[in-house]
C-alpha positions in Angstrom: 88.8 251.8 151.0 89.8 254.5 148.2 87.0 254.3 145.6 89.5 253.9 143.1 90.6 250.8 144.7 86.6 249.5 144.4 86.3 249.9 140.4 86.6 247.6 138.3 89.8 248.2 136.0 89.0 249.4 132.4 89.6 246.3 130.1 91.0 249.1 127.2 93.7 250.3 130.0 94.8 247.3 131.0 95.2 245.8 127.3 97.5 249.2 126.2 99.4 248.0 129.2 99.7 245.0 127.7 100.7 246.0 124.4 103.0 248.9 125.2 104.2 248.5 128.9 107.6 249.6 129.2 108.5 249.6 125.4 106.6 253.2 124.6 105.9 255.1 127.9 104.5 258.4 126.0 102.1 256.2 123.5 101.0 254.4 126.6 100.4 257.7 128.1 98.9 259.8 125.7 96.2 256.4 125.4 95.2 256.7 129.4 95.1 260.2 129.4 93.8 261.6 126.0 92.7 258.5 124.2 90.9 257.1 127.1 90.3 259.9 129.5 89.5 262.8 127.7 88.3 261.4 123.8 86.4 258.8 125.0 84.9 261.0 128.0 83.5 263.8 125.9 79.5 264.2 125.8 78.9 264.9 122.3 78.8 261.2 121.8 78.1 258.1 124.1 80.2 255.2 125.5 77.9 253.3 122.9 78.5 255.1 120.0 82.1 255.5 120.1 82.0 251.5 120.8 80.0 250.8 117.7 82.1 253.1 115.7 85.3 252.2 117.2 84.1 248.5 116.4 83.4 249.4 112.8 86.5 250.8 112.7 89.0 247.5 114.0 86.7 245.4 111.5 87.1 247.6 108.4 90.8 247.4 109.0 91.0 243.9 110.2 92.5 244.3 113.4 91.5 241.1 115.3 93.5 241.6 118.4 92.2 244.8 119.0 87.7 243.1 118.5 89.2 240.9 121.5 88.9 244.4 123.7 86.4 246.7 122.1 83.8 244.1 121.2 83.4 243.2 125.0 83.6 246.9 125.8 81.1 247.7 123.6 78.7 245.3 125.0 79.5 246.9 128.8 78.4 250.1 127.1 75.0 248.9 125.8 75.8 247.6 122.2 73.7 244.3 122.0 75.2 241.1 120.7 72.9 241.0 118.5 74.0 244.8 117.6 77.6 243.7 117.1 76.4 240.7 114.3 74.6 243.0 112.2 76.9 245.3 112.4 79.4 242.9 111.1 77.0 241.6 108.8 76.4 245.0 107.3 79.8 246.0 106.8 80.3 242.9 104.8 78.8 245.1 102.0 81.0 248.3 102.8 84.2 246.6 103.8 84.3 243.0 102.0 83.3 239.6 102.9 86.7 238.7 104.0 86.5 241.5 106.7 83.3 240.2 107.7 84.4 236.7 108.0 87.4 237.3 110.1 85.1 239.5 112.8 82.8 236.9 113.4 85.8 234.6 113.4 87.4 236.7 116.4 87.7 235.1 119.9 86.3 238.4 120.7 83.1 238.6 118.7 82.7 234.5 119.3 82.3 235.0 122.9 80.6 238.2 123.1 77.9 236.3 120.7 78.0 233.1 122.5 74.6 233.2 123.7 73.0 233.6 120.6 74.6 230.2 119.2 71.5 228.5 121.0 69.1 230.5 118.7 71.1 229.7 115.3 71.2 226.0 116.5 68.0 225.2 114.8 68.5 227.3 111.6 68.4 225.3 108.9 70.8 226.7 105.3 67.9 227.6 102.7 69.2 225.3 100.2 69.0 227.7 98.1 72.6 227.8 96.3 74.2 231.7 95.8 74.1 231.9 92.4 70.3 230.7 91.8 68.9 234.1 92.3 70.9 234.6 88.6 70.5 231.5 87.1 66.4 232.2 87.3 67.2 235.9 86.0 69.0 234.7 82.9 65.9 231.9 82.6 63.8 234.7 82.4 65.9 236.7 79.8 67.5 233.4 77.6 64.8 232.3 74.8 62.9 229.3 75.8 65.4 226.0 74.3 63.7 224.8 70.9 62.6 220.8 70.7 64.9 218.1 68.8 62.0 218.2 65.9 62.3 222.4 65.4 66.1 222.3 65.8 67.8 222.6 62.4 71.0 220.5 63.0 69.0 217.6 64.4 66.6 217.7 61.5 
């Protein structure tokens, strides 16, 4: 049997022949040959690395249906789930909550991190609201509030 025949097809090919089939032959092309089989070949940086940065890349720009393929890829090529969360996670400071939210919110991401919903079963929300962290830093800067007895219009 032709060892072509034996491998499992790439989950990036199959999805541009999806999304572009018959409508744009050349776009379709240039991503098998060039995209796929030259960029994403080249040794100066590793199916992991260009996952992780191609990752950070569909999240920054918010393109959901394209998570769905690279964050399973990504995790083929040695990115960790647990990789893929904090990377979302961090971006949320570069790219904006809203980014953030609608990764983790991705069918993609949500099965690709589906084993580590066990772990976050038990974690309990600090109680701790967002804006106390604030609230205690003005305490510390706002004059301590005067008694009824010291306070001129009560007097």
């Amino acid at each position: 049997m032709d060892e072509e025949l034996q491998t499992k097809p790439d989950p990036l090919v199959i999805a541009a022949r999806n999304m572009l089939g018959d409508f744009a032959p050349k776009l379709l092309e240039l991503t098998e040959d060039v995209l796929l089989g030259d960029v994403w070949n080249r040794p100066q940086l590793s199916p992991r690395d260009r996952s992780s940065i191609s990752c950070t890349v569909l999240i920054v720009l918010g393109k959901t249906d394209l998570m769905k393929v690279h964050f399973p890829r990504a995790i083929e090529n040695g990115v960790t789930q647990e990789e893929i969360v904090e990377l979302i996670t961090h971006l949320a400071f570069h790219a904006g909550w809203p980014q953030a939210i609608t990764a983790m919110m991705t069918q993609g991401p949500v099965r690709a991190c589906a084993p580590l919903r066990p772990a976050l079963a038990g974690v309990k929300p600090r109680g701790t609201p967002l804006h106390a962290p604030r609230a205690r830093a003005r305490a510390r800067l706002s004059p301590p509030p005067r008694s009824r007895a010291a306070s001129p219009c009560l007097g």
